[in-house]
Residue, then its C-alpha position, 0 to 999 in steps of 0.5 A: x430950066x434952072x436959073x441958078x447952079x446948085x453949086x459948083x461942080x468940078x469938071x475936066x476940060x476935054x476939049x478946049x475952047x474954039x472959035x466960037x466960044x464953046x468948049x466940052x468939058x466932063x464932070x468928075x463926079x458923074x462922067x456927065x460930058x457938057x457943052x459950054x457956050x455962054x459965059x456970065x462974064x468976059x472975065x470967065x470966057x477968058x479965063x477959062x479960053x486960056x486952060x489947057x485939055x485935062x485942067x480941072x476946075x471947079x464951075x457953077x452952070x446953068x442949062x442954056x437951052x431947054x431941050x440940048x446938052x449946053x451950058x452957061x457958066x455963071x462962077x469959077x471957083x479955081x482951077x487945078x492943072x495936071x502937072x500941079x495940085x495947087x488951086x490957083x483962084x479965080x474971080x467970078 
């Protein structure tokens, strides 16, 4: 299992998140859909706890769990909405 994201890596928010913390998102670039449920900071859980579906946003993941699809966001780069193409930074 990696311990460090090889980058970041833009994903689309398919389904916001819940109540528990996890949400599904789709990367771009391989139509790949992952589960996110962990987070390396408050800051990034509520960052991202406040996106719209179809925002996208540049992430940095680890695998969280050996054998399923889920994910620990460790950085956020920025975020584009579908209504505008500005980037807006974030912290990490």
């Amino acid at each position: 299992m990696p311990t460090h994201a090889s980058g970041p890596e833009l994903v689309s928010i398919r389904t916001p998140m819940n109540d528990h913390g996890s949400m599904v998102v789709e990367v771009a670039e391989t139509n790949e859909t992952r589960h996110l449920v962990e987070y390396a900071s408050d800051e990034i859980r509520e960052t991202l706890a406040q996106l719209p579906e179809e925002t996208l946003v540049p992430v940095e993941m680890v695998r969280a769990g050996s054998r399923s699809n889920v994910w620990k966001v460790v950085a956020l780069h920025g975020r584009t909405t579908p209504e505008a193409s500005a980037t807006v930074s974030t912290a990490n």
